[in-house]
C-alpha positions as CSV (number, residue, x, y, z in Angstrom):
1,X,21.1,-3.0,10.7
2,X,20.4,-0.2,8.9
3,X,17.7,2.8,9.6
4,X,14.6,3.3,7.5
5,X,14.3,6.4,6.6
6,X,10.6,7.1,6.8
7,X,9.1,9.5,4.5
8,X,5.6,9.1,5.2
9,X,3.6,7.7,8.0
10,X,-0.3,6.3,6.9
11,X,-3.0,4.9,8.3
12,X,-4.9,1.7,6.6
13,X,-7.5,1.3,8.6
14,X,-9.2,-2.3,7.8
15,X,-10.9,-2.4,11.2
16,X,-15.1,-1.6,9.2
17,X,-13.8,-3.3,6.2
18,X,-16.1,-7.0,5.1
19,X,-15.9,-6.5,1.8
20,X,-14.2,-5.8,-1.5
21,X,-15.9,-2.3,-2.0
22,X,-14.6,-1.6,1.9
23,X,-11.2,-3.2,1.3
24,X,-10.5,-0.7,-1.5
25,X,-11.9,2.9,-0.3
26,X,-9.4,1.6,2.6
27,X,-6.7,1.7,0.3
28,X,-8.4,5.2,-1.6
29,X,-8.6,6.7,1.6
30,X,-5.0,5.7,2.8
31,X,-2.6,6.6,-0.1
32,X,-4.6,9.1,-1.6
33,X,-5.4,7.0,-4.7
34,X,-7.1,8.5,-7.8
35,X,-11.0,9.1,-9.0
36,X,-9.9,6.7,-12.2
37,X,-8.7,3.9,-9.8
38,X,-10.2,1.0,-11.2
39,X,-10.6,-0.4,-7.8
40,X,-9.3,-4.4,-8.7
41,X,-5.9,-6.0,-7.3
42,X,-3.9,-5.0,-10.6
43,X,-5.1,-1.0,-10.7
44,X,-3.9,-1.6,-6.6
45,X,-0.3,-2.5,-7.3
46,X,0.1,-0.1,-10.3
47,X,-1.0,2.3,-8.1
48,X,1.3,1.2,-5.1
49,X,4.3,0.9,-7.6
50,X,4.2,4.6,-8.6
51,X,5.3,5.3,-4.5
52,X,8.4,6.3,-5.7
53,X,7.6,8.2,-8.6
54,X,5.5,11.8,-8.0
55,X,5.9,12.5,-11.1
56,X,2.7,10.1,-12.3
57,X,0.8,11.9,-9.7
58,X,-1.2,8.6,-9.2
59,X,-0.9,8.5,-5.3
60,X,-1.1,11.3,-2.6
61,X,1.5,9.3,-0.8
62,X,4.5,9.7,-2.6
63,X,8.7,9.2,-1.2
64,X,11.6,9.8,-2.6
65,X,14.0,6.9,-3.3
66,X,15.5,5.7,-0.5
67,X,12.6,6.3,1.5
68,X,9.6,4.5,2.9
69,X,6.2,5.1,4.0
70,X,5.4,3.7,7.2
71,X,1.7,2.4,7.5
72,X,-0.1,1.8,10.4
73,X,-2.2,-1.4,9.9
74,X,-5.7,-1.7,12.1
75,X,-7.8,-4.5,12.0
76,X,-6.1,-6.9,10.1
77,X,-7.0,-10.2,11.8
78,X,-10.8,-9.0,11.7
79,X,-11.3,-8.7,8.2
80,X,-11.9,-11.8,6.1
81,X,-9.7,-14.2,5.0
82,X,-9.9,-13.5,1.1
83,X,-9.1,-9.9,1.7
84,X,-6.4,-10.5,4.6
85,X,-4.7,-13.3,1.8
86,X,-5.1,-11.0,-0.8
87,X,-3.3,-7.6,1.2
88,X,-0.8,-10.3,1.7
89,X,-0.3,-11.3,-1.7
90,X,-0.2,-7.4,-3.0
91,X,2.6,-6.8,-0.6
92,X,4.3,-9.5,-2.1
93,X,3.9,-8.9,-5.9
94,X,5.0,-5.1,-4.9
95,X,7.6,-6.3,-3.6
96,X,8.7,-8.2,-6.4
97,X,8.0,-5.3,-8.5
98,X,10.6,-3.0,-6.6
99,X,13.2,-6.3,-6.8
100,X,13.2,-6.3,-10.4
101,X,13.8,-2.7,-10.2
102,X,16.8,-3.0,-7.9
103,X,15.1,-1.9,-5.2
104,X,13.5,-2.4,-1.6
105,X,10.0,-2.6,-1.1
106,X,8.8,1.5,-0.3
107,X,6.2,-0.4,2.1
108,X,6.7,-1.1,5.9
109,X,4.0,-2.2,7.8
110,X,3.4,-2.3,11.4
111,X,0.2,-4.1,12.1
112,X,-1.6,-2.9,15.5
């Protein structure tokens, strides 16, 4: 098994969020994410795709190739189901996005 080599450590905390407006300044507050971030589930994973890339100066939170940010998850299982399926379902589209690209997802989650 191979190290991660962690780049960044975050904090998403979920624990106040109960609604879509909460869910995202989660995310805003988190990785950093942009005044012009239109705030829906595409403008999220083009915004979590640029991890990799500081040059599009889209996210704070930024690692080289190779590397990955570690992000503390809090108060997952409290928040409602739509929001907990649709986290889920981000992570997995951004992880398809980084497979096309030949590469591993930049996300690793441990979830407290």
């Amino acid at each position: 098994m191979q190290a991660l080599n962690i780049g960044a450590t975050i904090r998403l905390d979920f624990t106040p969020v109960t609604s879509w407006d909460e869910y995202h300044d989660a995310f805003v507050a988190a990785f950093g994410l942009p005044s012009f971030y239109g705030r829906n589930g595409h403008a999220l994973l083009d915004c979590l795709s640029s991890l990799r890339d500081a040059d599009t100066g889209i996210c704070r939170v930024v690692v080289a190739p190779g590397e990955v940010v570690l992000v503390q998850v809090d108060g997952l299982a409290a928040m409602p189901r739509e929001l907990r399926e649709s986290f889920i379902m981000t992570l997995e589209v951004l992880g398809e996005r980084y497979a096309a690209r030949e590469q591993s997802s930049p996300i690793v989650l441990v979830i407290i």
